[in-house]
C-alpha positions as CSV (number, residue, x, y, z in Angstrom):
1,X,0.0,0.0,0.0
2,X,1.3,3.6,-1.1
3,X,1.3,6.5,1.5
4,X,0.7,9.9,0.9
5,X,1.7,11.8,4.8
6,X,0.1,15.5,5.0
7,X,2.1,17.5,7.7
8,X,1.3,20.8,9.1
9,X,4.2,22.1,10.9
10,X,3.4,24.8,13.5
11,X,5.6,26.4,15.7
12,X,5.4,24.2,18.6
13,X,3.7,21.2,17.3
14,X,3.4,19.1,14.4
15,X,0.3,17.0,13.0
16,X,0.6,14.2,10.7
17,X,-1.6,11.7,9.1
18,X,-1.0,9.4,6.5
19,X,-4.0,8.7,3.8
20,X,-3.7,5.4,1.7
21,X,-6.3,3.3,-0.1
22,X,-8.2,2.6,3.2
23,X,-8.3,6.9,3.2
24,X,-7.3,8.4,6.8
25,X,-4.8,7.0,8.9
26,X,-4.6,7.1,13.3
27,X,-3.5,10.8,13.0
28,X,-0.7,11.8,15.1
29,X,0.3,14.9,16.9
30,X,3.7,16.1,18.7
31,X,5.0,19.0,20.6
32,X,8.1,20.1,20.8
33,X,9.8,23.3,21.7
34,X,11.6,23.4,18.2
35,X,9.7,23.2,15.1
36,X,12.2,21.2,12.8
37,X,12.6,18.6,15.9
38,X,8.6,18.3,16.3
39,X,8.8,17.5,12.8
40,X,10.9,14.6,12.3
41,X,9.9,13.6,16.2
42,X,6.3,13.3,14.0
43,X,7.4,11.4,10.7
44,X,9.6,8.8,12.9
45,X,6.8,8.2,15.5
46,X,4.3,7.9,12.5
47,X,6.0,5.7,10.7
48,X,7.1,3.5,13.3
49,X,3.6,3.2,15.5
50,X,2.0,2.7,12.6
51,X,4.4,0.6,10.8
52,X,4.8,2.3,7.2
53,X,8.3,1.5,5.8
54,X,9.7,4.2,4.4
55,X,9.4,3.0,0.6
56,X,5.4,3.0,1.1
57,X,5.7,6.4,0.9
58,X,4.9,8.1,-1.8
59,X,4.9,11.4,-1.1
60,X,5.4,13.8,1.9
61,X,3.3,17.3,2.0
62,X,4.2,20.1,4.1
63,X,2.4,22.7,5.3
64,X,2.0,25.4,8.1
65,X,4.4,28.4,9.4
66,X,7.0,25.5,10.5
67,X,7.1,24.4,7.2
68,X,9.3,27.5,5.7
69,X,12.3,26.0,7.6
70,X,12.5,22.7,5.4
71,X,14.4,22.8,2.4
72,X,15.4,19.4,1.4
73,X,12.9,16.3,1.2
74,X,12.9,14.4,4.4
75,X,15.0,11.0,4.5
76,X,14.8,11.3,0.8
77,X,11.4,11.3,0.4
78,X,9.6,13.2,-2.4
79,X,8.4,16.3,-0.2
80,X,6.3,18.7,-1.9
81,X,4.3,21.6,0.3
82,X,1.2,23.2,-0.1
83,X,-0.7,26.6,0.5
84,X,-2.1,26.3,4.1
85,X,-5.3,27.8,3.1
86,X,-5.8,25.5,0.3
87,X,-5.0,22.7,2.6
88,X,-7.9,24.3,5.3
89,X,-10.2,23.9,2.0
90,X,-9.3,20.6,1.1
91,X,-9.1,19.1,4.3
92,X,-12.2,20.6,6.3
93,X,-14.6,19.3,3.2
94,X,-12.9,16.0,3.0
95,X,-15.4,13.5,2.6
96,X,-18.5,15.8,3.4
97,X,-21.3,16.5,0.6
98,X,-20.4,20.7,1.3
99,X,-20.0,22.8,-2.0
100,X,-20.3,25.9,-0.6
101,X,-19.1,26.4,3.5
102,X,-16.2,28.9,5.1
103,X,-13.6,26.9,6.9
104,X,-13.1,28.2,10.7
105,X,-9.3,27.4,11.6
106,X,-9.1,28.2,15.5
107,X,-5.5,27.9,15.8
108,X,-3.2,30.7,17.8
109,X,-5.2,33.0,15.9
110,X,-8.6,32.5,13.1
111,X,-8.4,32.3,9.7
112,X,-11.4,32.3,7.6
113,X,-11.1,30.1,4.2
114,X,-14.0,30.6,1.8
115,X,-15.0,27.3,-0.3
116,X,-16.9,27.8,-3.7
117,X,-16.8,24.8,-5.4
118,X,-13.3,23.9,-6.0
119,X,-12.5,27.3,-5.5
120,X,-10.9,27.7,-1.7
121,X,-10.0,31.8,-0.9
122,X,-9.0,33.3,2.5
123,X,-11.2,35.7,3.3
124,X,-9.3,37.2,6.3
125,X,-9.5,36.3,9.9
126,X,-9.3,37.8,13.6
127,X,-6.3,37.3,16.0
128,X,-8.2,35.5,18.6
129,X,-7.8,31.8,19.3
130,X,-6.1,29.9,21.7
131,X,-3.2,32.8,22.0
132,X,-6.1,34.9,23.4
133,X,-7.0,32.2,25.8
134,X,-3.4,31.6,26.8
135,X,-2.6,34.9,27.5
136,X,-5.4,36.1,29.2
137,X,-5.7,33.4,31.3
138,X,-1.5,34.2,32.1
139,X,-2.7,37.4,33.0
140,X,-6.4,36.8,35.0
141,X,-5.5,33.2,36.4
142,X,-1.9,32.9,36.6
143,X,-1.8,30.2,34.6
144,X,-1.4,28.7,30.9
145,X,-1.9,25.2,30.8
146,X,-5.0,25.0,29.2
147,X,-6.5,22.0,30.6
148,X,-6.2,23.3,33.9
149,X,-8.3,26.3,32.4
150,X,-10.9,23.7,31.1
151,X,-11.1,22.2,34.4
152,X,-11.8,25.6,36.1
153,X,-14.4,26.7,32.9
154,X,-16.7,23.4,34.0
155,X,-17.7,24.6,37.3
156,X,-18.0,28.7,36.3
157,X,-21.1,30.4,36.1
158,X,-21.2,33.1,33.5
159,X,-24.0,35.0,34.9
160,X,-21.4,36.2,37.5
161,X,-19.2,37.6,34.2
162,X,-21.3,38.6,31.3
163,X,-23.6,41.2,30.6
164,X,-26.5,39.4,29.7
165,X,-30.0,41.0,28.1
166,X,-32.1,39.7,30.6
167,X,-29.7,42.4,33.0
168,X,-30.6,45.3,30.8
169,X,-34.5,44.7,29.9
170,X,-37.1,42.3,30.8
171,X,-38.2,41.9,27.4
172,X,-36.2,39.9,24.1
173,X,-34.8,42.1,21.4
174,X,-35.4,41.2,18.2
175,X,-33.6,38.3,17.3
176,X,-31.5,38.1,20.9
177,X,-32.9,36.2,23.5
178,X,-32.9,36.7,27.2
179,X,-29.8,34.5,27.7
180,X,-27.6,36.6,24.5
181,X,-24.4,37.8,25.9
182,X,-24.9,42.1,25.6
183,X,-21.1,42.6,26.9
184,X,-18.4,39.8,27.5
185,X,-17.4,40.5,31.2
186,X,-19.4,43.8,31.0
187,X,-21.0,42.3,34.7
188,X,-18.3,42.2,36.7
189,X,-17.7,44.7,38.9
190,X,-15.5,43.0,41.9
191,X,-13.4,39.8,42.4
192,X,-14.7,36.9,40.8
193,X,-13.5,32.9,41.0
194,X,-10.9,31.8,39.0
195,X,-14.1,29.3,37.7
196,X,-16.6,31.7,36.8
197,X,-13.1,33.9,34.7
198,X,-11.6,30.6,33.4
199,X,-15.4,30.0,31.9
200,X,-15.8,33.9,30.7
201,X,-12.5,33.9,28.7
202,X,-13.0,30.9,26.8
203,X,-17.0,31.9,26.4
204,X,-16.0,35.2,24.7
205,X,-13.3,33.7,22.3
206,X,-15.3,31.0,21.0
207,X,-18.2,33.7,20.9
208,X,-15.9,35.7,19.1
209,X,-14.7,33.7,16.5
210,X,-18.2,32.8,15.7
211,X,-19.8,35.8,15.2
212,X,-16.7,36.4,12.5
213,X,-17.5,33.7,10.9
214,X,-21.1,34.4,10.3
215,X,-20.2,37.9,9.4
216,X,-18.1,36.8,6.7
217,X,-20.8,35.3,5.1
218,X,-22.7,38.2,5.0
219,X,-23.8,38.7,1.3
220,X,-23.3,35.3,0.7
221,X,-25.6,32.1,0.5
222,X,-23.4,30.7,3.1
223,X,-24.7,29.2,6.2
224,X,-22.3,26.0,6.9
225,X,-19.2,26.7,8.3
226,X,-16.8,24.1,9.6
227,X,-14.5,24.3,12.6
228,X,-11.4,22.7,12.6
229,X,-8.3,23.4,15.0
230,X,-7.1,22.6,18.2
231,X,-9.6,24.9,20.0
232,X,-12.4,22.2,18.5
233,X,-11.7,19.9,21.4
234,X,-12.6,21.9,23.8
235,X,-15.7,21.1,25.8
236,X,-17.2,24.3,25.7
237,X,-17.6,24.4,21.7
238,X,-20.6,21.8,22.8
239,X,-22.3,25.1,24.5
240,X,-21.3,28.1,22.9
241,X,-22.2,27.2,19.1
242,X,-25.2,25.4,19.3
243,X,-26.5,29.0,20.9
244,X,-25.4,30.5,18.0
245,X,-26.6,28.2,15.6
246,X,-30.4,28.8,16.9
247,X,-29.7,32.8,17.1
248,X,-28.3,33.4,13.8
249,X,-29.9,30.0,11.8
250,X,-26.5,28.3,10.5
251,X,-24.9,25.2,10.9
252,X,-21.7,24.6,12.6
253,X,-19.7,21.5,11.8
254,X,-17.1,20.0,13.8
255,X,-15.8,16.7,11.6
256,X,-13.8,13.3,12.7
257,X,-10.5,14.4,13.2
258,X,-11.5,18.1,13.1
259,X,-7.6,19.2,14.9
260,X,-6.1,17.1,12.2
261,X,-8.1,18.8,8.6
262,X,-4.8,20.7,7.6
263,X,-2.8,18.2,7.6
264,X,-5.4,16.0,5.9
265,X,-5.9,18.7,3.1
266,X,-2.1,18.9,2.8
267,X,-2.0,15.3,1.6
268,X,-5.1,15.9,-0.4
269,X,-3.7,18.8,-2.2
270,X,-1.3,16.3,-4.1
271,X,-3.8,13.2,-4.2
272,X,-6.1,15.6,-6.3
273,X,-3.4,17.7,-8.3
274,X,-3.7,20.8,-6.7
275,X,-1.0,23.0,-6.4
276,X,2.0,21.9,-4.3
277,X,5.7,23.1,-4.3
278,X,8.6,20.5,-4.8
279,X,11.1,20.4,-2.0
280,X,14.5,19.6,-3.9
């Protein structure tokens, strides 16, 4: 069986999956404080947990900041990379029936990837993601480990945080129910538990990045969007999008392997001739 391993290279931490005739393999994910390192810490663990020799390879695809810092093909491998917003594109529709969605990439930051067809254009994005939620939870909790700041979020209680509607008028607004957020931490007013501000920081980014989304689509026929990204796993995504789904009437899609879609549509981009950039 021939391989085809999609990569995306952050800055930290590396994904990699392999796809062959049986499609997606057990996706893989490493961290490591150097870039280059996390890389090849990825393709040997790959390989070897999931016993690919090294001649079933066809083809290795790069993509992601990390990836600017290879420049020769790994182990000899034909290594190609790809655009990471085509690979967003390709990977987030990857065996869905959408034709017409916006890809929602919550990384450090958001980018926004607008898929027409087999057309796939970034459309911009806002510089909130898990960055926000590290550093703001650095600053408010003393702390960056974000499953610590999960564990916190589950027992919070954002009434104690955000401005809601039913605090400024006994009556709904037109399309905003009692229960809309009216200001993110526009209720607090003293010292509040590291719970109830854990809960209110990751609330307003995934509120946040939402909203962008659904503004991008202003204009458009749009009203799928797909969330892939690290920030997908968290918990919370189960609460704050389903709100938003019944506010604004769109659908919000969180596929198998939703962390893992660049990486996917890195691979993909070669499987289905799309541009990709020989490593030599």
């Amino acid at each position: 069986m021939c391989f085809v391993i999609g990569i995306d290279v952050g800055g930290s931490t590396t994904k990699i999956v392999g796809i062959g005739s049986d499609g997606v393999q057990k996706p893989l994910f490493v961290r490591a404080a150097d870039p280059v390192a996390s890389l090849f810490g990825a393709l040997g663990k790959y390989t070897y947990d999931n016993n690919i020799p090294l001649d079933a390879i066809e083809k290795i695809v790069l993509t992601g900041v990390g990836s600017a810092y290879i420049r020769q093909p790994l182990y000899g491998i034909p290594t190609a990379k790809a655009d990471e917003f085509l690979a967003d594109g390709l990977g987030a529709t990857y065996h869905t029936d959408l034709k017409e969605t916006i890809v929602v990439s919550m990384g450090t930051g958001t980018s926004l990837v607008q898929v027409s067809g087999d057309a796939i254009t970034h459309i911009g994005g806002v510089g909130i993601g898990g960055g926000t939620i590290t550093g703001l939870s650095t600053l408010l909790l003393k702390t960056s480990d974000i499953k610590e700041i999960v564990e916190l979020a589950k027992h919070g209680d954002l009434s104690n945080i955000d401005l809601q509607i039913r605090d400024i008028t006994t009556a709904p607004l037109e399309g905003l129910p009692l229960h809309a957020t009216a200001s993110n931490f526009g209720k607090v007013r003293g010292v509040v538990s590291p719970e109830d501000t854990a809960l209110g920081i990751l609330n307003m980014v995934l509120q946040c990045i939402g909203k962008s989304a659904i503004l991008s689509a202003l204009n458009t026929p749009i009203r799928d969007f797909v969330l892939i990204g690290n920030l997908t796993r968290l918990p919370q995504c189960r609460e704050v999008f389903p709100i938003l789904e019944k506010m604004f009437g769109v659908r919000f899609l969180i596929p198998q392997y939703a962390e893992y879609r660049t990486a996917v549509g890195a691979a993909l981009a070669f499987i289905l001739g799309r541009p990709v950039t020989d490593v030599t």
